[in-house]
Structures are given as structure tokens and as C-alpha cells.
N, C-alpha and C positions, 0 to 999 in steps of 0.2 A: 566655493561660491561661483555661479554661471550666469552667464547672460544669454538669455534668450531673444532671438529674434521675435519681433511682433508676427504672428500669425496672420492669418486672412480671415477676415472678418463674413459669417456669413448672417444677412439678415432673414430673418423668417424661414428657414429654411426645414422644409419637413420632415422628420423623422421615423414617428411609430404612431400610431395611434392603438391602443389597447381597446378590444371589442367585449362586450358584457351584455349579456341578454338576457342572465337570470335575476328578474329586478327585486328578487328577495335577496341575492348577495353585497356582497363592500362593496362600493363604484371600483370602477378601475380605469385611472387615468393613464393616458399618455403624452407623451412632449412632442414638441418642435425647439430645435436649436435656434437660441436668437444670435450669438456669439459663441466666439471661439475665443479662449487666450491663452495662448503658453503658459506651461507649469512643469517645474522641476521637476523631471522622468526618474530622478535619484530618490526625490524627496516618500518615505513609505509613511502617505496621509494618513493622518489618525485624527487632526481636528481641524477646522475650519472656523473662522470668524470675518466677517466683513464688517467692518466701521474706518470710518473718517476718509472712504474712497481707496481703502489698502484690504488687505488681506492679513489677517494672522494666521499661521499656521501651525501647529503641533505633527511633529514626524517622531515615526518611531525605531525599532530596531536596539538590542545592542551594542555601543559603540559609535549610534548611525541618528539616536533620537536628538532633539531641540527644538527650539522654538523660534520662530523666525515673520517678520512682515515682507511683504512681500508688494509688490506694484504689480497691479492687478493688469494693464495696457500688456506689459512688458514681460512678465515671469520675475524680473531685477529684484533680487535679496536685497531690501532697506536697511532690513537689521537681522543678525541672528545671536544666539545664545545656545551654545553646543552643552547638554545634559551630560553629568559622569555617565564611564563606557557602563558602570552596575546599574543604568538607569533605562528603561523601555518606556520609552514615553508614550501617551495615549491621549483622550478627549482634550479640550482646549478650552475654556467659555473667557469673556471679558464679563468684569462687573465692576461699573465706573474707571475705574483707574487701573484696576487689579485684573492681569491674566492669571487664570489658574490652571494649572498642566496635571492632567493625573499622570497616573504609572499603571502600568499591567498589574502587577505580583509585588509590586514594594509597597505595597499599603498606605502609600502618604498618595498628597499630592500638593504641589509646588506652587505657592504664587510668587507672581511677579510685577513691577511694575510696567505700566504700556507702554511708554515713553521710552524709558533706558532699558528695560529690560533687565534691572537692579533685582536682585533673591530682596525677596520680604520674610517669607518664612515658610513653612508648610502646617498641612495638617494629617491628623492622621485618617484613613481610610478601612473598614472594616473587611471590605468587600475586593474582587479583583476591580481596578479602573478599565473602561472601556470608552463609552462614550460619556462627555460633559454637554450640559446649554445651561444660560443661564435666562430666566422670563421674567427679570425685573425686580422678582422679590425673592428666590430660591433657587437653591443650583439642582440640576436633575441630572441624576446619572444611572449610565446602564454598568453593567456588569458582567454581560453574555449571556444573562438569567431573561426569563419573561417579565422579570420584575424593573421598575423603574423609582428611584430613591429619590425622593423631595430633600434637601439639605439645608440648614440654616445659611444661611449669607455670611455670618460674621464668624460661627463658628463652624463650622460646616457638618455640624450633629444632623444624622438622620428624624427627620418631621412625620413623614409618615412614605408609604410606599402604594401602588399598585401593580396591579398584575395585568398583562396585556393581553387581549385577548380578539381575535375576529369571530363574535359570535361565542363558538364554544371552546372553539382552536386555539390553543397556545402559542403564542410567539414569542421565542425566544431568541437568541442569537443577534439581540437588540446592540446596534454597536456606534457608530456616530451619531450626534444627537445635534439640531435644530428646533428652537423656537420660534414659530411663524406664524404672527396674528393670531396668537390665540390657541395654536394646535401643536405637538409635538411631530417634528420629522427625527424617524429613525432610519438610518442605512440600517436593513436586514446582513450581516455575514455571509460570504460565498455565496450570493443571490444579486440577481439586477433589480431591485424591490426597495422601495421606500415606503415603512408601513405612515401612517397618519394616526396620530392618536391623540386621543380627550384627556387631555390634563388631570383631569376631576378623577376620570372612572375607569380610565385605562383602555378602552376599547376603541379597535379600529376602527375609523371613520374613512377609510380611504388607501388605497396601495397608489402608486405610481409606479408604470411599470417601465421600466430606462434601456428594456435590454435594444440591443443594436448599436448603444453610446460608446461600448469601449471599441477602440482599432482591432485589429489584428496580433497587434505588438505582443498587448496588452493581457488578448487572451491568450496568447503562450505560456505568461508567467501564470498560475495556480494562485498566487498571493495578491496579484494586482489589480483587485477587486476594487468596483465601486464602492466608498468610505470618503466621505465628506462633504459636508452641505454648510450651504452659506445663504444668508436672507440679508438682502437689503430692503428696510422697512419703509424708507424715504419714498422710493422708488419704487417698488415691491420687485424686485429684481433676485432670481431664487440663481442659488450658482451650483454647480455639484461638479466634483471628482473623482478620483480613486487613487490610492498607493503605486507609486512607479508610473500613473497617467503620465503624458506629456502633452497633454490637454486637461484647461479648465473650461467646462460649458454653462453658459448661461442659455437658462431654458425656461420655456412659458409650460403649463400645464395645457394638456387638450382631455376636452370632455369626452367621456366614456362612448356616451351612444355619438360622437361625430361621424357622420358618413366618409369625408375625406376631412383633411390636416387644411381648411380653412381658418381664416381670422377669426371667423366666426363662433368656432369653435373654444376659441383659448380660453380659459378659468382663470381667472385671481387664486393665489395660494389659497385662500382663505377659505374659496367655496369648496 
């Protein structure tokens, strides 16, 4: 366990803006960095949750996975809970009380409680685990497939599923998973892409395109890919990372056709 120095905060600061001209295609956004905050360069992100002003987070690896709150200012591990070494931990979602951690290839997946971080129990899992969200009434989860599994709440039996699609295009390789206002965020795998998708009907609504986010470090390692996204609904404050980051960025969305990375420019998650 490490403690991180506070970082430097930067406001408003510019980034990327993503250019689109063919107005039959998906929008394609891009960011501006509102903040910066320290994050475990150890920790290999596999899930993200923001509630009650903390961080949860699911790490994976094995030997290396757990579950852990985090202080969002600071990088400071509040709490953690180290998974057996036969365990590769994956997506993460909170539902009321209950965190629920998948696994890669073991077929379950683990809840817990938020608070202590007490085993409640598990369930079992059909598919590989990847990414988790939870949208209030059902758990959604990816797989690595184009497909996205609606879950019951209490049992965690498959509801129904869709297939993702931009158009005609299949997308696959769907791996951390956010719920935001209404719209699914996916981190794409090995890509700087965050596709946006319809709950109902699977189809993209929207890319976000992040590349320029990671350091230098960053892209040395092959694995330490953008994978984790977080929403604060209170606030609408959207957060994202990547596995081995040592950076957590809070970022605004900028509108596709923006000429430059003004105020003016910036989107609500939602639009």
C-alpha cells in the first residue's frame, strides 16, 4: 500500500479535439482535461466506481488482483481486500450496498460488502468476465464479445442480451463498462476509444476519442492501456484511466464539429 503525493491540478486545460465531417457517420467527440489526480502506477485497472466522494476499484493480474477504495484528492488506499493468487480479478459495479467483482476465466463473480469489504458470496458466471456497470435495475456485462448481457440484480441470471454495433460494424473487444445518464460507456481494448451505447438496442451512439491521454511511460508498456471509467451523477463529473496509469483524469466531452477546445464547445455526458 502507497501514498501518493497530490498532483497539480490543471483546470480547463486542452487536449484533443476529434474532427468528423462525414455527417452520415457516429459523432466523434473529444476531451479537455479538467483535473488530474494520482493513481496507483501498480494498480492493473480493470474496474472503476465513484460514490460517496471515493473511488472503488477492481485490479487485476494473478496474484496482483483486489478490491480496494481509494481517495480520490490523494491516490491513499482507504481500504483494500487482496483476491486468492488463482483469482484474476476484472469489472467492478456497486449495487446499494453490494460491490460485485468479476473474474476473467473462473466463472463466478464475487460480492462484497461496501463498507467492510466482508465476502457475502458469489455467483456463478457463464461467460468470461470483463467489464461490469450497474444502471439501477440490472447488472451489464461485457465479455470481450460484441455482445453485452443484461443480468438480474438478485440473481445474476442472464435477461436478455444485445449486439453492438456502429452501423453495420461490429464491436467487439467491449471491456470496462460505465453507466451514464442513460447511455452505456465501454472502454474498447488495445484502442484510445470509448464506444457510447443505447441500452435498448446496442448501437453506437457516439465514440470519444482520448488518444494523447496516456504519458509516455504508459505507452511503453503494450498492457497499459486505457480501461476505466467512472461517473459522478451528482456533478456530472465523467473520470477515466488505464491499468499501470499514474494518472487519474477528469474530463469534460468536446463537440465533434468544435473549431478550437473552447468553453463553448464542451457537451454534458449525456448529449
Amino acid at each position: 500500500m502507497a501514498l501518493f503525493g497530490l498532483l497539480a491540478t490543471f483546470l480547463l486545460e486542452p487536449v484533443s479535439v476529434a474532427a468528423e465531417s462525414d455527417k452520415s457517420a457516429t459523432p466523434v467527440y473529444g476531451y479537455r482535461v479538467v483535473n488530474r489526480y494520482p493513481h496507483d502506477p501498480r494498480a492493473f485497472t480493470q474496474g472503476l466506481v465513484f460514490h460517496g466522494g471515493t473511488f472503488y476499484e477492481s485490479t487485476g493480474l494473478y496474484g496482483e488482483s483486489s478490491i480496494r477504495q481509494v481517495e480520490l484528492e490523494t491516490g491513499k488506499i482507504i481500504h483494500m481486500a487482496a483476491a486468492p493468487p488463482r483469482v484474476f480479478g476484472e469489472g467492478l459495479a456497486l449495487a446499494g450496498e453490494r460491490l460485485v467483482q468479476l473474474t476473467w476465466q473462473n466463472h463466478v463473480a464475487f460480492t462484497f460488502d461496501k463498507t467492510s469489504f466482508a465476502f457475502q458470496g458469489q455467483f456463478v458466471v457463464s461467460t468470461e468476465g470483463w467489464g461490469l456497470t450497474f444502471d439501477g435495475k440490472e447488472f451489464i456485462l461485457s465479455d470481450g464479445s460484441d455482445k453485452l448481457y443484461f443480468l438480474d440484480a438478485q440473481r445474476f441470471e442472464v435477461q436478455r442480451t444485445v449486439a453492438v454495433r456502429d452501423h453495420e460494424r461490429k464491436i467487439d473487444m467491449l471491456n470496462e463498462l460505465e453507466f451514464v445518464d442513460g447511455e452505456i460507456f465501454a472502454n474498447v481494448w488495445h484502442t484510445d476509444r470509448i464506444a457510447r451505447i443505447h441500452p435498448a438496442t446496442g448501437a453506437v451512439t457516439g465514440w470519444i476519442d482520448l488518444a494523447g491521454l496516456r504519458g509516455a511511460k504508459e505507452q511503453q508498456d503494450q498492457e497499459a492501456v486505457l480501461n476505466g471509467i467512472a461517473y459522478d451523477p451528482a456533478s456530472k463529473r465523467l473520470f477515466v484511466t488505464g491499468k499501470r496509469w499514474a494518472t487519474l483524469f477528469e474530463i469534460q466531452l468536446v463537440a465533434k464539429d468544435c473549431p478550437s477546445p473552447s468553453s463553448s464547445c464542451v457537451v454534458t455526458p449525456a448529449k
